[in-house]
C-alpha positions as CSV (number, residue, x, y, z in Angstrom):
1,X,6.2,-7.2,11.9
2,X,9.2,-7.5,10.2
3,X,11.8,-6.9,12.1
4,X,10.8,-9.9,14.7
5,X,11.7,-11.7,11.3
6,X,15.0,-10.2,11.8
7,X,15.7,-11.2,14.9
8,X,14.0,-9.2,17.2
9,X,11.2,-9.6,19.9
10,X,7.5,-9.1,19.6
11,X,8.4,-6.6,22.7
12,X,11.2,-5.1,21.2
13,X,9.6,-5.0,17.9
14,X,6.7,-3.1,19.5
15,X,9.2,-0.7,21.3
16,X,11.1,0.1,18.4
17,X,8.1,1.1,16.1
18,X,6.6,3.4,19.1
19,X,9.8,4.9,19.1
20,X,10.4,5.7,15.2
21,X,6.6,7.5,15.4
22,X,7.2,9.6,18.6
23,X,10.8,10.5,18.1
24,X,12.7,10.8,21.2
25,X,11.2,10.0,24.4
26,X,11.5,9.6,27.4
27,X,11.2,6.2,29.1
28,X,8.2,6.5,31.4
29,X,6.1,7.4,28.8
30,X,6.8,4.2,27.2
31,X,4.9,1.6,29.1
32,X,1.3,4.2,28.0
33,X,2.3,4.2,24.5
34,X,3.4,0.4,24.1
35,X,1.0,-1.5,26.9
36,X,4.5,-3.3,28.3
37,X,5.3,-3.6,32.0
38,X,8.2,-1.9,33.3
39,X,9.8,-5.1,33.6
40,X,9.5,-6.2,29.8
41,X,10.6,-2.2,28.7
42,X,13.3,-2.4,30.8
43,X,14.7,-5.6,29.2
44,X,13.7,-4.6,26.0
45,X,15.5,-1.5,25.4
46,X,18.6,-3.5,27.2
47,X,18.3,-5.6,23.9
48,X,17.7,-3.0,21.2
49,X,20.8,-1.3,22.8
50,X,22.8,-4.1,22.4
51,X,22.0,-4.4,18.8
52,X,22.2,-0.8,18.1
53,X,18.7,-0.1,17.2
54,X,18.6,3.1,20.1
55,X,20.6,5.7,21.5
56,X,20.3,8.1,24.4
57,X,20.4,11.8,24.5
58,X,22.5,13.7,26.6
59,X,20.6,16.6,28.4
60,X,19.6,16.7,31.9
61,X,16.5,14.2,30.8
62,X,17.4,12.1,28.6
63,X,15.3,10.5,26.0
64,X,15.7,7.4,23.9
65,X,15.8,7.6,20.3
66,X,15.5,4.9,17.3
67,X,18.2,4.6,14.9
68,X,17.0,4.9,11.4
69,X,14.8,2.4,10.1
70,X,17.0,2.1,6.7
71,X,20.0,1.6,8.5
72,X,18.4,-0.5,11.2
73,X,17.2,-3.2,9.0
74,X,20.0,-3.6,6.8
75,X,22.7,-4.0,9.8
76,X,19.3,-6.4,11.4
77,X,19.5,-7.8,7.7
78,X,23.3,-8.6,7.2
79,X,23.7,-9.8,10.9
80,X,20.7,-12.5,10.3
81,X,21.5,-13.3,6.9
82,X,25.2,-14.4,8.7
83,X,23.2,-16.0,11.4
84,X,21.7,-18.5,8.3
85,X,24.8,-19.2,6.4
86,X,26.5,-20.5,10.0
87,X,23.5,-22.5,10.7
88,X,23.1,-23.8,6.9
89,X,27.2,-24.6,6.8
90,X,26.4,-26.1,10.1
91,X,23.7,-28.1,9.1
92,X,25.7,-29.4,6.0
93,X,28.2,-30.8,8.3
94,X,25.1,-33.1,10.2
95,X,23.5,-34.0,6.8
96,X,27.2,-35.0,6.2
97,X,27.6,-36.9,9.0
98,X,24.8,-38.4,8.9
99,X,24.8,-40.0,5.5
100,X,28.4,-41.4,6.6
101,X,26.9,-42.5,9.9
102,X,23.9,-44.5,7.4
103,X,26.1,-45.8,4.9
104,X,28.3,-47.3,7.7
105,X,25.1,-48.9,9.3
106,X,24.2,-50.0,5.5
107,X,27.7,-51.6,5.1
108,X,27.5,-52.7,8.8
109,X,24.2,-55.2,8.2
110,X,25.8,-56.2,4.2
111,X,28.4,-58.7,5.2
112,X,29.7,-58.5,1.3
113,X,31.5,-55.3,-0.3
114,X,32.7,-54.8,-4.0
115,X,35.7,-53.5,-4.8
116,X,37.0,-52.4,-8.3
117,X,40.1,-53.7,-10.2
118,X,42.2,-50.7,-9.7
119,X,42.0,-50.6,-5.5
120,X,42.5,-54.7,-5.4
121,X,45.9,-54.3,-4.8
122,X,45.8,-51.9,-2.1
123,X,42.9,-53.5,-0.3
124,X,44.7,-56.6,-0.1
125,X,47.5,-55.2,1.2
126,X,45.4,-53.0,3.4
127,X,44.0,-56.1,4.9
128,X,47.4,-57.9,5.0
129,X,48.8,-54.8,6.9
130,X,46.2,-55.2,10.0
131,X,46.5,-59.2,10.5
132,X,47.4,-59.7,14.1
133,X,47.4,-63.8,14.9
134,X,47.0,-65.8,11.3
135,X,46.3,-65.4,7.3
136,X,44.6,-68.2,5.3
137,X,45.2,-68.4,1.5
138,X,44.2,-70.1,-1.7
139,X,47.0,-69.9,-4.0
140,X,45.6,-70.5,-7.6
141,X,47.0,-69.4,-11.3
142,X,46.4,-67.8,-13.4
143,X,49.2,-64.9,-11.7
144,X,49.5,-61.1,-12.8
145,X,51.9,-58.5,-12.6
146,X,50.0,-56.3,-10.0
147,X,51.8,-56.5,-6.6
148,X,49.0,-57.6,-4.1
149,X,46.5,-59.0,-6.3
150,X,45.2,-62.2,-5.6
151,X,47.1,-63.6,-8.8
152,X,50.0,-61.9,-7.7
153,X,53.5,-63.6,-8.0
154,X,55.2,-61.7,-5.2
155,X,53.5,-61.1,-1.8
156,X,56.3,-58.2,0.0
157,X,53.5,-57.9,2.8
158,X,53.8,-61.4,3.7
159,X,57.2,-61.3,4.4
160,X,56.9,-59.0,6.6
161,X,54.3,-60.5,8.6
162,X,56.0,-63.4,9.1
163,X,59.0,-61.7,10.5
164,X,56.3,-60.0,12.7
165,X,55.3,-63.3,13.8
166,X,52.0,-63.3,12.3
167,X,51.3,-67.0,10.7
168,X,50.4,-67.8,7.7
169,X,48.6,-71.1,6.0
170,X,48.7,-71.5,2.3
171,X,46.5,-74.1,0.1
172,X,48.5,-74.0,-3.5
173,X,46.3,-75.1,-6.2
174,X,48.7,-78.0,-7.7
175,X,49.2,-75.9,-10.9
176,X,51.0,-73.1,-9.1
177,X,53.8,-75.8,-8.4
178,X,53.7,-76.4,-12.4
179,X,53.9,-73.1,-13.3
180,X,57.6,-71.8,-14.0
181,X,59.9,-71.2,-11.1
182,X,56.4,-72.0,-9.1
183,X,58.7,-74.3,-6.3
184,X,61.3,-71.3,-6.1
185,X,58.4,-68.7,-5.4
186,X,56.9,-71.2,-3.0
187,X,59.9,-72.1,-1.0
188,X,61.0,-68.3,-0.5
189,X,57.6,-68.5,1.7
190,X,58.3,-71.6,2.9
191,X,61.9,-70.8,4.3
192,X,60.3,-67.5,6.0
193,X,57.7,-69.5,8.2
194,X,55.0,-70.1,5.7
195,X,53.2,-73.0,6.5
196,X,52.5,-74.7,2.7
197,X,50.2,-77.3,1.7
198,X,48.6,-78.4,-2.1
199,X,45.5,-79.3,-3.2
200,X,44.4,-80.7,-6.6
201,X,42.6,-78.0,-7.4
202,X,41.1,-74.9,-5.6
203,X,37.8,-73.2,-6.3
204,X,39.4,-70.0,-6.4
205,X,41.7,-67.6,-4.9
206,X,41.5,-66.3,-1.4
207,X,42.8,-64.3,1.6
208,X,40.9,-64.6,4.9
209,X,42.8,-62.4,7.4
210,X,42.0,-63.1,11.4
211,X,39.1,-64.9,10.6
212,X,37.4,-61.4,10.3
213,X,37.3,-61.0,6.7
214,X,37.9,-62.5,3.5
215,X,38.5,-60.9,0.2
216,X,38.7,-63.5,-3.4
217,X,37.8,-62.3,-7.2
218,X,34.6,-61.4,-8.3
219,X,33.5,-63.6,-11.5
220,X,33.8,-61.6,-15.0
221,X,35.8,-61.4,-17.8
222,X,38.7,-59.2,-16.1
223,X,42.5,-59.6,-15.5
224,X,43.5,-63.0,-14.9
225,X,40.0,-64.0,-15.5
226,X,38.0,-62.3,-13.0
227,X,36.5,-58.5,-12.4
228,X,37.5,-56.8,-9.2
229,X,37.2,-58.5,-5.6
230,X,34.5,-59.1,-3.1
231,X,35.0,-58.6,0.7
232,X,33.4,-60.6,3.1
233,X,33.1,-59.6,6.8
234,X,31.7,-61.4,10.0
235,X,28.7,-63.5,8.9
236,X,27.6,-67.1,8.3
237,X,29.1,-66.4,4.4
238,X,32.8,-66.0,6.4
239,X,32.0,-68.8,8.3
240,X,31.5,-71.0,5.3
241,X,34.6,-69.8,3.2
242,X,36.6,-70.4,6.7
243,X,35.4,-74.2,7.2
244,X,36.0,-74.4,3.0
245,X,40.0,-73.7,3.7
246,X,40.0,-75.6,6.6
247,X,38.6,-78.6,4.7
248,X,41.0,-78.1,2.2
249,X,44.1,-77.7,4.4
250,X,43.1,-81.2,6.2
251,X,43.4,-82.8,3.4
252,X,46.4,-80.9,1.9
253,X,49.5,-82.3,1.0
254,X,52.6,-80.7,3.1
255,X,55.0,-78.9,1.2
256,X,57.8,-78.8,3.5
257,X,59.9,-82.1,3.3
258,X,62.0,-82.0,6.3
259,X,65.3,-82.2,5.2
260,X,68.1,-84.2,7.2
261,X,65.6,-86.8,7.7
262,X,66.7,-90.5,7.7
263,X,65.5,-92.9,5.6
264,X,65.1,-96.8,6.1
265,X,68.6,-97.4,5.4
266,X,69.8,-94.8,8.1
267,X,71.1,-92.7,5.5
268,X,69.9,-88.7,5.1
269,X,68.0,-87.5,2.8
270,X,69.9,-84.5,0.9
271,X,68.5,-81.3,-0.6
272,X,68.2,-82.7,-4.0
273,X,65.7,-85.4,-2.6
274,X,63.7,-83.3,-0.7
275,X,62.6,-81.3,-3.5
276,X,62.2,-84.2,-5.9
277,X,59.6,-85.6,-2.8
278,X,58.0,-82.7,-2.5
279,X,56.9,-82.1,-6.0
280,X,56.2,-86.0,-5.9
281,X,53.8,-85.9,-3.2
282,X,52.1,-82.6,-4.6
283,X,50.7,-85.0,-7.3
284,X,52.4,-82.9,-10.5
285,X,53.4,-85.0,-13.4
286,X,56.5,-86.1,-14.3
287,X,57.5,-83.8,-17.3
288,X,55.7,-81.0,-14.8
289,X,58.8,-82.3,-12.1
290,X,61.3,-82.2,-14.9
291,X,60.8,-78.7,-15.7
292,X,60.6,-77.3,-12.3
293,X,64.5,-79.1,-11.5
294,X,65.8,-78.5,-15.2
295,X,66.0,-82.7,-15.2
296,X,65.2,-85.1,-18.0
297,X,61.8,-87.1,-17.4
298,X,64.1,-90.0,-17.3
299,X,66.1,-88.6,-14.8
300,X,63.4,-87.9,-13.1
301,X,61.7,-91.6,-13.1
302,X,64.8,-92.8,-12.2
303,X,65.3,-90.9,-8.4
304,X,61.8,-91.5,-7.9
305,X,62.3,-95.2,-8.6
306,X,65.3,-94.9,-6.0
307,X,63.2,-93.1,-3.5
308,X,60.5,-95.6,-3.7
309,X,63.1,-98.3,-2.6
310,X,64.7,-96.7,-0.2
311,X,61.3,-96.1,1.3
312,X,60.4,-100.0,0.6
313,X,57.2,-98.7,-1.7
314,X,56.2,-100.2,-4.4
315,X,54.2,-97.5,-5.4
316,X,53.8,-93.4,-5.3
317,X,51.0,-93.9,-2.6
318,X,53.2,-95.7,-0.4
319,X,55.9,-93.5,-0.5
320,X,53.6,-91.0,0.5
321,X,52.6,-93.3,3.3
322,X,56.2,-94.1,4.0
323,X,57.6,-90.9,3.5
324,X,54.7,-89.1,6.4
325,X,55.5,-92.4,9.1
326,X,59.9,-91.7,8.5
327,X,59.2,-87.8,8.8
328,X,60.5,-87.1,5.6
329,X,57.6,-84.8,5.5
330,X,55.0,-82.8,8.0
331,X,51.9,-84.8,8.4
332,X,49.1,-83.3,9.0
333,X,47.3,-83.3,12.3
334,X,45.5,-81.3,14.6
335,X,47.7,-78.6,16.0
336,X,48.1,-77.9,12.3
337,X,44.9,-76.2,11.7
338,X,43.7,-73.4,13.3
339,X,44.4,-72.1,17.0
């Protein structure tokens, strides 16, 4: 019947429609007229009460009586139709909740996430935000004006960091060194605990944060030559990129010559010829050397020439080998990598 699509039970369904065709009644008539125990009438009527589908008359016997079918079934009506918008909103919320929960499962077993050019900046700095022990970088031109990209020329976050004790270890591509004002930049780092080595030439830019993910450019034909940036979680691709710095930073030149130090002739070496070393040792060219001091390239030939002998090398090579044995610059070794 329709009203036990309303709501209602087959027993109180059955009880209603007796009562509609007798009129009022009283109840021990009922369990003749509908077949129901006096258990099951009893507990029907409780529930047609409670819903407002009977009343009671008020003479000496009194006799039940059914509210008007009309009325009935719209309030039976409005109340269910209520009763299916709750459970629909309800059920919108699991169906939500459960797409979240699968695309977090997807992402869980994809180890590699895209993300678009415009949230680069904010991802890396997202990322930057929650290092706790260590952040690994490849530092490679080309450089762009967003604040937080991997090109960027500013890094704010890792200043912080630093003063919050977390440690950094930076691979420069030996072109960031030739770019303008690129010892400057890399000294402010330097000076604030960085930890700075150069390479030849990197395969491409890169944060690794914790060891728990990576984040580097996505080939394409966007700004500063690539399209976005991928993010790499836990996985044997993580693994890879973190043994690829490592290799890198083992055979890295330092870039912190440590100044003070003495040379051969017991004499210190001052300011002046630590940066001259440095950019030496990073491999950069001559005229690349002049431009970062604002010297001549004769000028410039002619300190290295007095390095060189008052190192006692007759070639670059062996004041790099000179200069790493006199402590005129960190050597690597194995404390320096990881922890």
């Amino acid at each position: 019947m329709v009203f036990e699509a309303l709501g209602l039970t087959e027993e109180e369904t059955r009880i209603y429609a007796e009562l509609v065709r007798q009129g009022p009644c009283r109840t021990e008539r009922l369990p003749a007229l509908t077949g129901l125990s006096a258990e099951q009438i009893e507990a029907a009527l409780t529930g047609l009460a409670e819903q407002g589908l009977l009343s009671h008359t008020q003479d000496a016997r009194p006799r039940v009586i059914a509210s008007p079918p009309d009325i009935a079934g719209e309030v039976l009506l409005l109340r269910r139709m209520q009763e299916l918008h709750t459970a629909r909103a309800a059920m919108g919320q699991l169906a939500a909740a459960y797409r979240t929960t699968a695309r977090q499962q997807e992402t869980d077993r994809i180890p590699v996430e895209f993300t678009p050019d415009a949230a680069v900046a904010q991802r890396i700095d997202q990322i930057q935000s929650k290092a706790r022990d260590e952040v690994l970088i490849f530092d490679v031109p080309p450089y762009t004006s967003l604040v937080g990209d991997l090109g960027t020329l500013s890094n704010d976050r890792e200043m912080e960091q630093l003063s919050a004790g977390v440690r950094y270890r930076t691979v420069y591509d030996r072109r960031a060194l030739d770019g303008p004002g690129g010892l400057v930049r890399i000294s402010r780092y330097v000076d604030a605990g960085e930890e700075a080595r150069s390479a030849p030439r990197l395969p491409m830019k890169m944060v690794i944060v914790d060891r728990e993910v990576a984040i580097l450019p996505a080939p394409g034909d966007g700004l500063a030559g690539h399209r976005g940036s991928v993010l790499v979680r836990p996985s044997p691709l993580l693994d890879g990129l973190i043994a690829l710095f490592e290799q890198f930073w083992a055979t890295g030149l330092p870039l912190a010559p440590v100044a003070g130090s003495p040379d051969a002739t017991g004499s210190e070496l001052d300011d002046a010829d630590v940066r001259l070393l440095t950019l030496l040792l990073s491999g950069m060219t001559d005229e690349g050397i002049a431009r970062q001091l604002g010297l001549g390239r004769r000028t410039v030939l002619r300190r290295a020439r007095a390095l060189m002998d008052r190192a006692g090398a007759a070639t670059r090579m062996q004041l790099g080998w000179y200069a790493a044995q006199r402590g005129w610059i960190r050597h690597a070794s194995p404390q320096d990598g990881g922890r």
